[in-house]
C-alpha positions as CSV (number, residue, x, y, z in Angstrom):
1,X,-47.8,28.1,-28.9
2,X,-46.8,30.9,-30.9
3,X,-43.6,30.9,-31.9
4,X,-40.7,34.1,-32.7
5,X,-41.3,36.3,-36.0
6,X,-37.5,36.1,-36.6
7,X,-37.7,32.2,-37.8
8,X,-33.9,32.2,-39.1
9,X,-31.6,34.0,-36.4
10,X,-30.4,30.6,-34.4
11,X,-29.4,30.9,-30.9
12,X,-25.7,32.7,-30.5
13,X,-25.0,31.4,-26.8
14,X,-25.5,27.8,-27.1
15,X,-23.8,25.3,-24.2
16,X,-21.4,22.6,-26.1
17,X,-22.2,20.5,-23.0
18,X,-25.2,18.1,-24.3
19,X,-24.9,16.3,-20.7
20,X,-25.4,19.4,-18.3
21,X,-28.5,20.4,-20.7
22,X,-30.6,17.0,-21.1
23,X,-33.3,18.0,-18.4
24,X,-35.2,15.2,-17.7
25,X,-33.8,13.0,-20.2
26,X,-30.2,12.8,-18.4
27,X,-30.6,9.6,-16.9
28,X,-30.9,7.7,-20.1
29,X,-27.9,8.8,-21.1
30,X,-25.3,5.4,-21.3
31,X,-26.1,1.9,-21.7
32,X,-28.4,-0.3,-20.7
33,X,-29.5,-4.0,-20.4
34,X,-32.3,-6.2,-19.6
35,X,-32.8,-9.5,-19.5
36,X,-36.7,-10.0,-18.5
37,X,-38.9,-7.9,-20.8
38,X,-42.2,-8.8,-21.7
39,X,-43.8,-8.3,-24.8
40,X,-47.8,-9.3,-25.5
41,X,-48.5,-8.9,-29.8
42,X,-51.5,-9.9,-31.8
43,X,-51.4,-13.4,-33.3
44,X,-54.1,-15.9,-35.2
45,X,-54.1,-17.8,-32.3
46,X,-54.8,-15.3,-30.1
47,X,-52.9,-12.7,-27.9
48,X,-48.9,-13.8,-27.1
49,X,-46.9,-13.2,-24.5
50,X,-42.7,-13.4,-24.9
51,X,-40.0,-12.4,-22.6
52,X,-36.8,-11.3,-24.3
53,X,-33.5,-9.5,-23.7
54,X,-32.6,-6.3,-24.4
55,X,-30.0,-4.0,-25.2
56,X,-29.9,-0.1,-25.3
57,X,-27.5,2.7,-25.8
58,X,-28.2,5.9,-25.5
59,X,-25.5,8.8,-27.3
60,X,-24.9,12.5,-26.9
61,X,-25.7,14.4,-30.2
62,X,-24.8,18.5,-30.4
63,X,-27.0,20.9,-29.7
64,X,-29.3,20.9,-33.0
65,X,-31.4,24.4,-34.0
66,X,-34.2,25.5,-36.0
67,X,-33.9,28.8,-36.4
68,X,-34.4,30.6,-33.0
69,X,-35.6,26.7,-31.4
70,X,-33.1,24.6,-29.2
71,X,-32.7,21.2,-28.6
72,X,-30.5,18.8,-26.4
73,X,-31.0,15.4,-27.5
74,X,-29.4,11.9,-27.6
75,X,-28.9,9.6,-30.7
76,X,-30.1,5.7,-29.3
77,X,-30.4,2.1,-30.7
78,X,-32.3,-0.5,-29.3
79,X,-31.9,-4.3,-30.1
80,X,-33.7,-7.0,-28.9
81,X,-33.5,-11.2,-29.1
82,X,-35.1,-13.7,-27.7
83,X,-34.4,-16.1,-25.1
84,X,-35.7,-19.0,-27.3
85,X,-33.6,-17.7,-30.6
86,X,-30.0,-15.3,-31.1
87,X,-32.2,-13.7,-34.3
88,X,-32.9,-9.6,-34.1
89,X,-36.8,-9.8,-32.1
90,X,-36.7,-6.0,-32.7
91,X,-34.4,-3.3,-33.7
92,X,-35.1,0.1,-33.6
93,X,-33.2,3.7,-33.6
94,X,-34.4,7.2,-33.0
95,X,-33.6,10.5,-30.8
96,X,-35.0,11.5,-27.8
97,X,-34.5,15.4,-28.0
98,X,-35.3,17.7,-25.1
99,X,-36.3,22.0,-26.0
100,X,-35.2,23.4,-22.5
101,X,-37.0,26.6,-23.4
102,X,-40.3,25.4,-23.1
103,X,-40.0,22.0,-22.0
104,X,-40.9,20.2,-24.9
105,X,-39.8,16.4,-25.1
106,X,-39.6,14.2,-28.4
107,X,-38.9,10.7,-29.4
108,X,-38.6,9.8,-32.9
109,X,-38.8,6.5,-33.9
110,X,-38.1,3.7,-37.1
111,X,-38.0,0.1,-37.2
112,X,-37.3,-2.0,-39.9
113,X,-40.7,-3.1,-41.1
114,X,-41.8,0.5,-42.9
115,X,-42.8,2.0,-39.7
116,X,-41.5,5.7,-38.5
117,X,-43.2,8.1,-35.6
118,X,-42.8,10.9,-33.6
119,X,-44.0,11.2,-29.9
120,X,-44.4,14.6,-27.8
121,X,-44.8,15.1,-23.7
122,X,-43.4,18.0,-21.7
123,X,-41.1,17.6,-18.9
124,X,-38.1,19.6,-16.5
125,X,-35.2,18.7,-15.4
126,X,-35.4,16.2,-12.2
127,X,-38.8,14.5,-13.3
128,X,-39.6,10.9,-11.9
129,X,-41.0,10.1,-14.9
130,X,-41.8,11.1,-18.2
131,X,-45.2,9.9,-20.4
132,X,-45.2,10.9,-24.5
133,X,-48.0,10.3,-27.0
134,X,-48.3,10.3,-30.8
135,X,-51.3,9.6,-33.2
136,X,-52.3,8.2,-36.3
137,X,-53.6,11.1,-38.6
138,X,-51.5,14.0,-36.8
139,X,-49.1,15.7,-39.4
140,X,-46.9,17.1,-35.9
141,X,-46.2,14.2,-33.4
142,X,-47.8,11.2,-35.7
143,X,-47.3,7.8,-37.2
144,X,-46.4,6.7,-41.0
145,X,-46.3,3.2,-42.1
146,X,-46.3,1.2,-44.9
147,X,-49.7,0.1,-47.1
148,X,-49.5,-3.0,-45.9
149,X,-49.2,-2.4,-42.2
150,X,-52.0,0.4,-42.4
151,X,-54.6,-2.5,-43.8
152,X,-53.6,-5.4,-41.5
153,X,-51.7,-4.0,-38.7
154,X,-52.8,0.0,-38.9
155,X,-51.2,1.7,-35.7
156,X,-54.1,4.4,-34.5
157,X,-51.9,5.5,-31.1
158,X,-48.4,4.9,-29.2
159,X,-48.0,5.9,-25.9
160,X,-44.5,5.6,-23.7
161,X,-44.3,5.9,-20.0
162,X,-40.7,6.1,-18.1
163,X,-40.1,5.9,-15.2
164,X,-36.5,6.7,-13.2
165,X,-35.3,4.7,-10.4
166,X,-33.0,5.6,-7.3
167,X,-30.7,2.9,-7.8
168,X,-29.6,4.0,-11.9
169,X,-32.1,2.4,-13.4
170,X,-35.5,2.7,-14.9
171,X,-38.2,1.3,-16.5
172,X,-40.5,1.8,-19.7
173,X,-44.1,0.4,-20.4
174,X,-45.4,1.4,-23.9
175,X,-48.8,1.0,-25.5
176,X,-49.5,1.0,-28.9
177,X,-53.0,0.6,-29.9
178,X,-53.8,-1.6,-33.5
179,X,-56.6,-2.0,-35.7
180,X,-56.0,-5.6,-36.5
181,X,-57.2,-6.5,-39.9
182,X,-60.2,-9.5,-39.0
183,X,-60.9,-7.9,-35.7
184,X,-63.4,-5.6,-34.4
185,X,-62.2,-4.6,-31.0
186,X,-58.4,-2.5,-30.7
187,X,-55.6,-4.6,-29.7
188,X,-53.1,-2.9,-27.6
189,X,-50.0,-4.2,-28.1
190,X,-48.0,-3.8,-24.8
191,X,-44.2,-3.8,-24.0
192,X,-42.1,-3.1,-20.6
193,X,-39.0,-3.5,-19.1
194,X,-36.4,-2.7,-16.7
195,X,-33.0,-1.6,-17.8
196,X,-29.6,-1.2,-15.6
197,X,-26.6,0.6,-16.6
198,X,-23.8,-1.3,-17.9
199,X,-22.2,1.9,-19.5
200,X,-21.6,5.6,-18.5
201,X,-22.3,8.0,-21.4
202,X,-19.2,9.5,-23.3
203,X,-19.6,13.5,-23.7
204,X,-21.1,14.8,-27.4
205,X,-18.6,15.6,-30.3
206,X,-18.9,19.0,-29.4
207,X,-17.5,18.7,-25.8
208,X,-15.0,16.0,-26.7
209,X,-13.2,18.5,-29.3
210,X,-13.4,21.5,-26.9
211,X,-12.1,19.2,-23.8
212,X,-9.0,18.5,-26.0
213,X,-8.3,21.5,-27.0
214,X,-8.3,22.9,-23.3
215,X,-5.7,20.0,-22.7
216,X,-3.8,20.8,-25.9
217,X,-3.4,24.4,-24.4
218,X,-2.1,23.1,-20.7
């Protein structure tokens, strides 16, 4: 789409309130656990299914700009174990970010094995559910990973789907399609899970300073 010609001049009437301005992605905002995820991941043996537990959190950030472009976003770590062992099963930490302008939703993404990616849907405020894509090969919304995981574990797509709940919860089912070195056929590699608030979400740094000065002033 195209964009401005004025590429510099940011915004001048920005909310402070990341909350009131997260569209769609308002319900994630908090913390969350689950306790029966399922997880199916390539192995010699063949495919292999694990349940584990999981753990998210999901943090205001200030409204970030480039140039004349918008965002609302939230800051969020996820870390998972097993039931079988206390050791990290997966760790990863990113930003959802939403462009209320045009509707534009992101995740960005990095795990601890030399893996990083950025997903892209499109979405409003009061959505049931959200679904975001990225590719291998894409220089916008795309994947990077190390030389080792692009000749035996090479990730060609990732897809996330999300769906929100009526009783304040909601669940995720991502897909994330491998070449696995040795094979000749894809293997999708397929995660889901329901999570349930154990945490309300504190207001961004923004809000917080503004809120005490307001009471400072009383």
């Amino acid at each position: 789409m195209p964009f401005p010609h004025d590429i510099f001049t940011e915004p001048s009437d920005v909310d402070p309130d990341t909350l009131a301005n997260l569209g769609p992605l308002r319900p994630l905002a908090g913390t969350w656990r689950a306790t029966k995820g399922t997880d199916i991941a390539p192995k010699s043996a063949g495919p292999e299914q694990r349940q584990f537990i999981e753990h998210m959190v999901f943090e205001p950030i200030d409204p970030q700009a480039n140039g004349p472009q918008l965002f609302y976003g939230l800051r969020y770590h996820i870390h998972i174990t097993t039931v079988e062992e206390d050791i990290t099963f997966h760790d990863q930490v990113g930003y959802w970010l939403w462009e209320p302008a045009t509707g534009l939703i992101l995740q960005t993404l990095a795990i601890p094995r030399g893996q990083t990616a950025m997903a892209s849907g499109h979405g409003k405020a009061g959505d049931g559910s959200i679904v975001l894509t990225a590719a291998r090969g894409q220089t916008n919304y795309g994947i990077c990973s190390t030389d080792f995981l692009e000749q035996a574990f090479r990730t060609d797509a990732y897809r996330i789907e999300i769906v929100f709940h009526a009783d304040d919860s909601w669940s995720y089912d991502i897909q994330t399609t491998l070449a696995v070195e040795g094979q000749a056929e894809p293997f999708v590699h397929h995660d889901r899970n329901t999570l349930h608030r154990i945490g309300a979400a504190k207001p961004n740094p923004w809000a917080q300073i503004l809120a005490r000065k307001a009471i400072a002033k009383r």
